[in-house]
C-alpha positions as CSV (number, residue, x, y, z in Angstrom):
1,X,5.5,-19.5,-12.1
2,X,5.6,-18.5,-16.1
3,X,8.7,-18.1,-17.6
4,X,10.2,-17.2,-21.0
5,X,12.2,-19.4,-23.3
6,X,12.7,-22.2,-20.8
7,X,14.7,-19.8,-18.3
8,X,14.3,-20.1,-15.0
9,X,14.1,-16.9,-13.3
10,X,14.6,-16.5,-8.9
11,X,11.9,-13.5,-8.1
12,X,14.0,-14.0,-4.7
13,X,17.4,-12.8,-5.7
14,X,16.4,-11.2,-8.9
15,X,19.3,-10.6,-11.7
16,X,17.6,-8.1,-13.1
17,X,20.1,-7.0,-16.1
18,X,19.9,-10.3,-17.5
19,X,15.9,-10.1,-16.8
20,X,15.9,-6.9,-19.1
21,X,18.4,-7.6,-21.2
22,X,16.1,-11.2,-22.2
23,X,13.0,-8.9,-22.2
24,X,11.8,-11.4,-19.7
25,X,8.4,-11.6,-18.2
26,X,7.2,-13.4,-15.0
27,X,3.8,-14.5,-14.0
28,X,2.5,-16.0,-11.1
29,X,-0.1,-16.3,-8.1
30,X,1.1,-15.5,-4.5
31,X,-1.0,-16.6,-1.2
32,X,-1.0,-13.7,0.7
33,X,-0.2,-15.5,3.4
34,X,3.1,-15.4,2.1
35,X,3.3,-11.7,2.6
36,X,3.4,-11.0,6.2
37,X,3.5,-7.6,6.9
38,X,0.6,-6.9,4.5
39,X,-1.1,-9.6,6.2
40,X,-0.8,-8.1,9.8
41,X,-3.0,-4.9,8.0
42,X,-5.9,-7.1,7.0
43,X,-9.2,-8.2,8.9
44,X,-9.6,-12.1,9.0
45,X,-13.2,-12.2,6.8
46,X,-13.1,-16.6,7.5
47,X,-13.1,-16.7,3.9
48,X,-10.8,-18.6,1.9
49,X,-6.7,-17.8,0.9
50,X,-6.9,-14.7,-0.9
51,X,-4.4,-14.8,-4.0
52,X,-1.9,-11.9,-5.2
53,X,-2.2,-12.2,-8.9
54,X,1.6,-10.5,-10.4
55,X,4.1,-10.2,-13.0
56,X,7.2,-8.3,-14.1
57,X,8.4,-7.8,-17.6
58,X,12.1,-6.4,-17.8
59,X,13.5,-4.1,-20.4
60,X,16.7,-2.1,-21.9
61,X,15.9,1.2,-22.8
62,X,18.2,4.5,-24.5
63,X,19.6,6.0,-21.8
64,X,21.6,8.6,-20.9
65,X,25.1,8.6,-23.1
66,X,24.2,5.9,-25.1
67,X,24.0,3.2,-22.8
68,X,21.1,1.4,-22.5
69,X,19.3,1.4,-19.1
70,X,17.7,-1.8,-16.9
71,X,13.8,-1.3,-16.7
72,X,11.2,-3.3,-14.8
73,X,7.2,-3.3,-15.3
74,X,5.8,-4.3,-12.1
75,X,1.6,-5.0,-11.6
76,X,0.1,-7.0,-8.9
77,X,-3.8,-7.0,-7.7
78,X,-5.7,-8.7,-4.9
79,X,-8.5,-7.9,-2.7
80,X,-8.2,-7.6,0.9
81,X,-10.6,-7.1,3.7
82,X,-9.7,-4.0,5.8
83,X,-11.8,-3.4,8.6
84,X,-13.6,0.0,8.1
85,X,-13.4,3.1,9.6
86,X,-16.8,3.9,10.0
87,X,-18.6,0.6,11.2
88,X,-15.7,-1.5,12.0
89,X,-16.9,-4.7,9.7
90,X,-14.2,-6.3,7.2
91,X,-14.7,-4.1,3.8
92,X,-13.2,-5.8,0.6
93,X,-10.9,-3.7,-0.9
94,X,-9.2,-3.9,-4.5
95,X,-5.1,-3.2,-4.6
96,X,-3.4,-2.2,-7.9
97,X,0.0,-2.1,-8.3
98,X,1.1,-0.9,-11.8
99,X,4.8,0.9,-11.5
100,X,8.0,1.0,-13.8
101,X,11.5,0.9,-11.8
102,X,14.6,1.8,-13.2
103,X,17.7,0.3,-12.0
104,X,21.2,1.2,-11.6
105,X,24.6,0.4,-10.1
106,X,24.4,0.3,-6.5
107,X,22.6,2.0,-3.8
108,X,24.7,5.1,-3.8
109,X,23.6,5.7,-7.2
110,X,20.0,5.4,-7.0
111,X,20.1,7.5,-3.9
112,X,21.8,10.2,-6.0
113,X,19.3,9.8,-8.7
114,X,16.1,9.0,-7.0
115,X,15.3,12.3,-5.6
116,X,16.0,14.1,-9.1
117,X,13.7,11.3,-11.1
118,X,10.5,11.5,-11.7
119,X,10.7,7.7,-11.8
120,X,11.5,5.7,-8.8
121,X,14.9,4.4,-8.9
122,X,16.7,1.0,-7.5
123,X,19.8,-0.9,-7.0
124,X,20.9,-3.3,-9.4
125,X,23.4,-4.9,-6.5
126,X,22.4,-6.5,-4.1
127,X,20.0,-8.1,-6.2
128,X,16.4,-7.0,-5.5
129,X,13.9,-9.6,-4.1
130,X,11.0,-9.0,-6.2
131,X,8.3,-10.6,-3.9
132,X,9.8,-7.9,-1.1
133,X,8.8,-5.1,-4.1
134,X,5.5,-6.3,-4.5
135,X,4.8,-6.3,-1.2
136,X,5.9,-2.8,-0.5
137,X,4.1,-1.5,-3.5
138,X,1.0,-3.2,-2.3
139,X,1.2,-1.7,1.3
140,X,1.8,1.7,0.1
141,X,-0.7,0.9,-2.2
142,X,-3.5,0.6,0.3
143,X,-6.2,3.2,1.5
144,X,-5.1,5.5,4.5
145,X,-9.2,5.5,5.6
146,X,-10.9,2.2,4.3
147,X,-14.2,2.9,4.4
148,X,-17.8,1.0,2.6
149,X,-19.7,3.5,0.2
150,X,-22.6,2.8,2.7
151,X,-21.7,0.8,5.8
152,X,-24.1,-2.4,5.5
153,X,-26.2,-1.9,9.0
154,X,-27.0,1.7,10.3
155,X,-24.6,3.5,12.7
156,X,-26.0,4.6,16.0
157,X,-26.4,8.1,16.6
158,X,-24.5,9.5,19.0
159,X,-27.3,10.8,21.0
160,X,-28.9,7.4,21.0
161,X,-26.3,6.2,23.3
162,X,-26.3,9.1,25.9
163,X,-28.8,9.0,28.6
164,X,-29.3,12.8,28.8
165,X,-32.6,14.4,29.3
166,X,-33.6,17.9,28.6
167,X,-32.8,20.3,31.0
168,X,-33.8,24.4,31.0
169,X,-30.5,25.6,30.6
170,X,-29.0,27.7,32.9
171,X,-28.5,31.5,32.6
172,X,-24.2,32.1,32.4
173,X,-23.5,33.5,35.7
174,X,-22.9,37.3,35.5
175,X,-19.0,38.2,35.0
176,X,-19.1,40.6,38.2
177,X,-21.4,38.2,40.6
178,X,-18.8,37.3,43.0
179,X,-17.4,41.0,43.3
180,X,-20.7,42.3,44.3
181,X,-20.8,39.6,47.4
182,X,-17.4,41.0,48.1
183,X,-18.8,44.4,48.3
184,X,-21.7,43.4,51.1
């Protein structure tokens, strides 16, 4: 993992005022593997260990009343096989995470603030696990209908599979048919 200025920096239990405050960044490579519940959405392709490239770069920015505020730069990309929609075979599929998250107090605070921010808002205590970020961003971050641009082998056609044959069809019975053998 690629830190600044010697500093070793936990992406586990993240202080992330002193992160910002050292206009930190941190770089690595995560196996997927590593992230289960992304890894329970993919199709096994029998490739190899797909590899979450990330980083995060922290901040202080002007904020409200002159105090400066805690900012972190998240981005993260892999590519995952889903299995698609259409055809059901694996379907590689690019994620991109590229988000900024501002961070405050506690939890009561960013409640309080998240729904009136355009930008999404965290708790400075307890302190984040960045990994557990990047995997939520990355979820969110995938396609609600993976699908190829054109599935690899044809699709069957619907009427392929039915054994129907042409038939004459049948004239609708009249509404009044079963009144008239009443009346005989």
């Amino acid at each position: 993992m690629k830190t600044n200025l010697g500093k070793t920096w936990n992406p586990r239990r993240l202080d992330v005022r002193a992160f910002a405050e050292a206009g930190a960044t941190l770089q690595a490579e995560l196996s997927l593997t590593s992230l289960k519940r992304l890894l329970a959405e993919i199709v096994s392709d029998g490739g190899g260990v797909t590899m979450v490239a990330w980083q995060a770069r922290g901040e202080m920015r002007p904020g409200n009343g002159g105090t400066p505020g805690v900012w972190m730069h998240v981005q993260a990309s892999t590519d995952v096989p889903l299995s698609c929609q259409r055809c059901l075979a694996p379907v590689v599929t690019r994620l991109e995470v590229d988000r900024w998250f501002r961070f405050v107090a506690d939890e009561a605070m960013a409640e309080a603030e998240d729904d009136e921010s355009e930008e999404d808002v965290l708790a400075l205590e307890p302190r984040p696990d960045l990994l557990d970020l990047l995997e939520d961003e990355l979820l969110m971050a995938l396609p609600l209908v993976p699908m190829h641009e054109a599935c690899p082998a044809p699709l069957p056609a619907v009427a392929d599979d039915l054994d129907v044959s042409p038939e004459e069809p049948s004239a609708p019975p009249h509404p009044f048919a079963v009144l008239a053998r009443l009346r005989k």
